[in-house]
KEZAGU-211668 format. One line per field, with one value per residue (C-alpha): residue number from 1; x, y, z. Coordinates in nm, 3 decimals. Layout:
# residues N
pos	NUM;...
east	X;...
north	Y;...
up	Z;...
***
This chain:
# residues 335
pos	1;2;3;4;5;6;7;8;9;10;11;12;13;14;15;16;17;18;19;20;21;22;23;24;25;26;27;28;29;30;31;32;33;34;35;36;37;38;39;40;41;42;43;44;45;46;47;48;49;50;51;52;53;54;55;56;57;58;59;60;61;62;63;64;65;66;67;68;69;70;71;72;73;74;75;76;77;78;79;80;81;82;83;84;85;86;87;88;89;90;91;92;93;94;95;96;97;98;99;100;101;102;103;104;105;106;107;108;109;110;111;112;113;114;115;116;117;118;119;120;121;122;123;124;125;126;127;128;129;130;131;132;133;134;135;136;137;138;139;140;141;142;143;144;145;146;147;148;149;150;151;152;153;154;155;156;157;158;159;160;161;162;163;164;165;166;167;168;169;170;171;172;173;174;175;176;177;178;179;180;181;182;183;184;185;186;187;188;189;190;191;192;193;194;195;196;197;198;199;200;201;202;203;204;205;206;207;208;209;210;211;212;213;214;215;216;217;218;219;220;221;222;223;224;225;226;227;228;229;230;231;232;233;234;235;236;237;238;239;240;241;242;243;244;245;246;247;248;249;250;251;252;253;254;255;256;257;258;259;260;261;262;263;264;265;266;267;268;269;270;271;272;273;274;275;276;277;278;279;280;281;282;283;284;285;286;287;288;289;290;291;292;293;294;295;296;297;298;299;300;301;302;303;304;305;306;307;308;309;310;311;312;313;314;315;316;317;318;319;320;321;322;323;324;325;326;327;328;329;330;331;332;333;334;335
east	2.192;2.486;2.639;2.469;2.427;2.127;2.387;2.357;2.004;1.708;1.414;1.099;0.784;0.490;0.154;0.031;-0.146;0.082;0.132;-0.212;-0.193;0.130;0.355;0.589;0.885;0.942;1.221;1.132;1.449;1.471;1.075;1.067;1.367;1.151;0.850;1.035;1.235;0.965;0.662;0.815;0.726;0.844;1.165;1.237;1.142;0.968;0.589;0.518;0.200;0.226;0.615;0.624;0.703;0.380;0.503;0.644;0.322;0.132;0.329;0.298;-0.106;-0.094;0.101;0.035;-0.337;-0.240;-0.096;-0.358;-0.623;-0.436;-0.425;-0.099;0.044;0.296;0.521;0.740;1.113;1.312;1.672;1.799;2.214;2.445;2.722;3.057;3.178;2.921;3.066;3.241;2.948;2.729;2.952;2.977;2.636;2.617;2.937;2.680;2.387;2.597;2.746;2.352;2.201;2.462;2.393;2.031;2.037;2.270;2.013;1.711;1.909;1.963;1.612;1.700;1.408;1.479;1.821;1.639;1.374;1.670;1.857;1.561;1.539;1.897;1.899;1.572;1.599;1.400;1.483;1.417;1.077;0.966;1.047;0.830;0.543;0.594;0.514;0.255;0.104;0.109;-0.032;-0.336;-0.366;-0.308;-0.018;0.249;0.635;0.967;1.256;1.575;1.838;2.081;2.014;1.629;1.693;1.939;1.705;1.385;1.583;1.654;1.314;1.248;1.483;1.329;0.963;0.840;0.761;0.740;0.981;1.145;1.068;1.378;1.541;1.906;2.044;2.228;1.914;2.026;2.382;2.174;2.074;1.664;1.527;1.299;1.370;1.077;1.197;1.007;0.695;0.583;0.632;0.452;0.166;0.325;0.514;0.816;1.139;0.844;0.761;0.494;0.707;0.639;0.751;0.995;1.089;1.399;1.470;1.788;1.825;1.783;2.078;2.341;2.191;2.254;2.610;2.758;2.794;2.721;2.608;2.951;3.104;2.849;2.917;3.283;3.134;2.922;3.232;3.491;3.219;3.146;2.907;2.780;3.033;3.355;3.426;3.494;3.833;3.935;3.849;3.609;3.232;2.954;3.082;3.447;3.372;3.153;3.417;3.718;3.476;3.452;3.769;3.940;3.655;3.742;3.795;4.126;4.205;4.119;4.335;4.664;4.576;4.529;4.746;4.532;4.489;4.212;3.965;4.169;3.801;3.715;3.571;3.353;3.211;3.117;2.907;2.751;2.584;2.593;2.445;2.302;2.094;1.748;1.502;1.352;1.010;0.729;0.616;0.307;0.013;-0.204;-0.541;-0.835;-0.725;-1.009;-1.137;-1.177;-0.806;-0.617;-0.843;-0.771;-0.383;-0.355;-0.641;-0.645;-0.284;-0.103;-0.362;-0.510;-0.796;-1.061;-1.014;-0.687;-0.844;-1.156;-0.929;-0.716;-1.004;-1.206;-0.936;-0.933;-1.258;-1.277;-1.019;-1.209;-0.971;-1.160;-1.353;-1.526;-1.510;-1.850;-2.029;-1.883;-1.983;-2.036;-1.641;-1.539;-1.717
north	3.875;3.642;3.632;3.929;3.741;4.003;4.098;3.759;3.639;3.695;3.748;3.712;3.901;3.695;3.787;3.600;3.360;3.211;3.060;2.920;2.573;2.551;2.513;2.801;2.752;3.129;3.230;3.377;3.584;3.839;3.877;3.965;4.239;4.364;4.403;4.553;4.823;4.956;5.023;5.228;5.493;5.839;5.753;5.473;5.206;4.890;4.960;4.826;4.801;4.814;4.839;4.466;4.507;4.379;4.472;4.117;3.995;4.268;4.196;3.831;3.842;4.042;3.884;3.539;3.600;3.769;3.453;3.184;3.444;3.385;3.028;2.960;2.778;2.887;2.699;2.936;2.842;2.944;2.897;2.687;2.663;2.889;2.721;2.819;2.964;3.206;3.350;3.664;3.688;3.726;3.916;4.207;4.231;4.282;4.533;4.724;4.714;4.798;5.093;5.193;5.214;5.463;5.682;5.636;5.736;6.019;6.156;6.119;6.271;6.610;6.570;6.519;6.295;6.337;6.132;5.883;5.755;5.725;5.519;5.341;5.055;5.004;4.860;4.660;4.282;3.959;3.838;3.522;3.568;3.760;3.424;3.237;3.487;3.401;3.067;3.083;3.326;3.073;2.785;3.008;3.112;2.744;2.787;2.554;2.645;2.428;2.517;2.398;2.231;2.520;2.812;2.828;2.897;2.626;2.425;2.514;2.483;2.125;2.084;2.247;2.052;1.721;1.828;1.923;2.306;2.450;2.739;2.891;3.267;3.473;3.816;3.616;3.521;3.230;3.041;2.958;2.900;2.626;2.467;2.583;2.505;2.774;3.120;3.406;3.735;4.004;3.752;3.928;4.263;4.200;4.479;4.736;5.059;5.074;5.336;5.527;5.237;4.890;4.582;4.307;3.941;3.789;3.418;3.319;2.923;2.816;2.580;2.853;3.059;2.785;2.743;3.105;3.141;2.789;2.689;2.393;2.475;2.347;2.642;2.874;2.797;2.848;3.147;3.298;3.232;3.448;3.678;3.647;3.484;3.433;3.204;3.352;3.775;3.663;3.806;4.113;4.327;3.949;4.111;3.874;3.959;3.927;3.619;3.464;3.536;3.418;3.084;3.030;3.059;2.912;2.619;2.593;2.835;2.635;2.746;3.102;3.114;3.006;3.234;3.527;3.491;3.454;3.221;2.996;2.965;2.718;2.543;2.556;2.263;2.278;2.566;2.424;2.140;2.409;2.457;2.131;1.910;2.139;1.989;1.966;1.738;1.453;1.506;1.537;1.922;2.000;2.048;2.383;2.415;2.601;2.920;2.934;3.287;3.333;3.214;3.453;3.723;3.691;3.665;3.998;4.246;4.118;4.058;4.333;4.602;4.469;4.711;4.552;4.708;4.500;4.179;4.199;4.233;3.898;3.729;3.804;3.634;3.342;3.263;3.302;3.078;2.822;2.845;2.990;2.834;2.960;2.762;2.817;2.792;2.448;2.363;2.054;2.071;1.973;1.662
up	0.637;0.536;0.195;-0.051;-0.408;-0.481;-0.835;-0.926;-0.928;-1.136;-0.891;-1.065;-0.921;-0.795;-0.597;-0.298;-0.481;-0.656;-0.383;-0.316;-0.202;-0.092;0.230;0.282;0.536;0.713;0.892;1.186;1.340;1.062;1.002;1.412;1.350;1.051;1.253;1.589;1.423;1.194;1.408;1.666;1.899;1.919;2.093;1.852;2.062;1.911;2.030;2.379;2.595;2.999;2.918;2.731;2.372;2.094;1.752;1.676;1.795;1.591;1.263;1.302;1.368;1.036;0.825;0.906;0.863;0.592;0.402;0.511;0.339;0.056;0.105;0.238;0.506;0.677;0.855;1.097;1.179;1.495;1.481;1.736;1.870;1.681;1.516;1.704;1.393;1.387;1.745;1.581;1.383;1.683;1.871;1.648;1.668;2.074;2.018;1.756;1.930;2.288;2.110;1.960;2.315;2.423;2.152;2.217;2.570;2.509;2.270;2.524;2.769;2.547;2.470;2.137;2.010;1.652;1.660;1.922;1.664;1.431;1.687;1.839;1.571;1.620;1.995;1.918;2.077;2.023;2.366;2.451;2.599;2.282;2.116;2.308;2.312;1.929;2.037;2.167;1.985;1.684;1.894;1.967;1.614;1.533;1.284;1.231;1.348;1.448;1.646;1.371;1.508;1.411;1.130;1.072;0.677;0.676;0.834;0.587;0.278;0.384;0.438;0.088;-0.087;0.042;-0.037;0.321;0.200;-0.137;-0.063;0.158;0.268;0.353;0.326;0.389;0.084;0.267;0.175;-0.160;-0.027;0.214;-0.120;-0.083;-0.440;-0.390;-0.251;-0.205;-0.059;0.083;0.193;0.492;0.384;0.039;-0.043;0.200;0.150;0.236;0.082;-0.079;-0.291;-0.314;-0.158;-0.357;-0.290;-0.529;-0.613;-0.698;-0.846;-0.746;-1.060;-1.261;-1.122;-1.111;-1.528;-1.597;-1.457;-1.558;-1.225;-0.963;-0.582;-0.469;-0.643;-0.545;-0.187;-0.247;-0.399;-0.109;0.158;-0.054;-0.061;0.327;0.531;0.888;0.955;0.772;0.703;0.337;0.109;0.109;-0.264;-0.360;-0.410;-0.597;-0.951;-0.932;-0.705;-0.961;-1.246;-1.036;-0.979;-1.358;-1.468;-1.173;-1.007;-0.717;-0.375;-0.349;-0.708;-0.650;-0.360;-0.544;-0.812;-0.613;-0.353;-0.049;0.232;0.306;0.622;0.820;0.885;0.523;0.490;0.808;0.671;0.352;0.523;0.708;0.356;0.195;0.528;0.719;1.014;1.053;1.266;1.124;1.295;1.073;1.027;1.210;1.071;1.095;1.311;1.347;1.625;1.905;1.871;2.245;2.344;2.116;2.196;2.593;2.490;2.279;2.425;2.798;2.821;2.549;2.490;2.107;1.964;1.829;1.502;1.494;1.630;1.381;1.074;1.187;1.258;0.975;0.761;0.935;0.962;0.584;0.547;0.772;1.018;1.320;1.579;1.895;2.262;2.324;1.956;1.845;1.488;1.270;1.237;1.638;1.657
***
């Protein structure tokens, strides 16, 4: 999730359609976790069909439809290379998730099925060929998606900041460290229940934020690595607020550090380009298609075990969206 800044920002509640019109950049990687560890089955596991895992497919169907109902077009982002200096980063995640599948199978082994749902969503995996399942699942439904270079967010909030999407859609609040003028949370989850309560999707304006605190992005940056990111643990006793006061009254990281008595990342410096010039490809984003009904119909009910309930309700909302053809009914559109 990188740095938390949620203390610091004003998120301002939209619906769906205030989005109408407009390209959204989605990051893909934490959406997929969000689908795979919620709809589980009663040992935990992420739902699976012949033994091959569908809930990423099953939340992506929905949610994607979902959006281009409401007349948006999303454009999904895979990250590409991790930075080396997100190693320990990464491998504290393996150790976690290592450590989770023990626990897991001790509990199914004392038939305890109670702690196994609880630990289920905990050893969950979007293993490579879930990835490109992903794929190809949005080349059927004809939605548009890019492999970045590095992070995906740091990728689409480059792309945001030039004028390739509108926002970017993220749960990680490294976004706005990334510079995205535009940040909407809780996209894909928007309209559900979730913690007892109505999800709704929040925007966040990343001009506004730097206004209302009296600071540039340079400092938030400085900011967001005291704090801790994916690419540095942060200092010791430095949370958002004291971070963001210690930034005022002192400017700079650097600053902070004499002040307080700490010592800085020896690779300081490469971390803050991480943020300020992040990579991203200079291809021109894709544009969306119409999905052929038949295709994605063979590739979820044939292949992963669909109902046609499911397939009806995704299909429904892109033909009303005009983005639905058949193979063998061609209309006035394919010629």
């Amino acid at each position: 999730m990188g740095c938390n800044l949620r203390d610091l920002v004003s998120p301002e509640a939209i619906e769906l359609s205030d989005l109408s019109g407009q390209r959204v950049a989605i990051d893909v990687f934490l959406n997929s976790y969000q689908f795979i560890t919620s709809m589980t089955g009663a040992d935990g596991k992420p739902l699976s069909f012949d033994g091959k895992p569908v809930a990423h497919l099953m939340g992506f169907l929905d949610r994607a439809t979902v959006m281009i109902s409401e007349g948006i077009d999303p454009v999904f982002v895979f990250d590409g290379k991790p930075h080396d200096l997100k190693r320990d980063t990464l491998d504290g995640r393996r150790e976690r998730k290592t450590e989770a599948v023990s626990r897991w199978e001790a509990a199914v082994d004392a038939g305890d099925m109670e702690a196994a749902k609880k630990l289920g969503p905990q050893t969950a995996e979007y293993t490579p060929d879930m990835v490109q399942e992903t794929k190809d699942l949005f080349d059927l439904m004809g939605v548009s998606w890019v492999e970045a270079p590095m992070e995906a967010e740091g990728a689409a909030a480059v792309m945001c900041s030039r004028g390739d999407v509108a926002a970017v859609a993220s749960q990680d609040w490294d976004t706005l460290l990334y510079g995205s003028p535009v940040m909407v949370r809780n996209l894909t989850s928007h309209g559900t229940r979730r913690f007892g309560r109505v999800m709704s999707a929040e925007r966040i304006v990343l001009s506004e934020t730097l206004e209302s605190h009296g600071i540039t992005r340079e400092q938030l940056v400085d900011l967001g690595i005291m704090v801790g990111t994916d690419f540095h643990p942060g200092i010791k006793g430095i949370g958002p607020k004291t971070g963001l006061k210690l930034m005022k009254k002192h400017g700079t990281m650097e600053a902070v550090a004499e002040a307080k008595g700490f010592e800085l990342p020896e690779n300081l410096e490469g971390i803050r380009s991480l943020f300020m010039e992040h990579p991203v490809g200079d291809e021109p984003l894709p544009e969306a298609r119409r999905a052929v009904e038949e295709s994605l119909r063979s590739f979820l009910q044939e292949g992963r075990g669909f109902s046609e309930r499911r397939m009806e309700r995704a299909l429904n909302r892109l033909a009303e969206a005009g983005r639905l053809k058949s193979s063998s009914q061609p209309s006035l559109f394919d010629f």
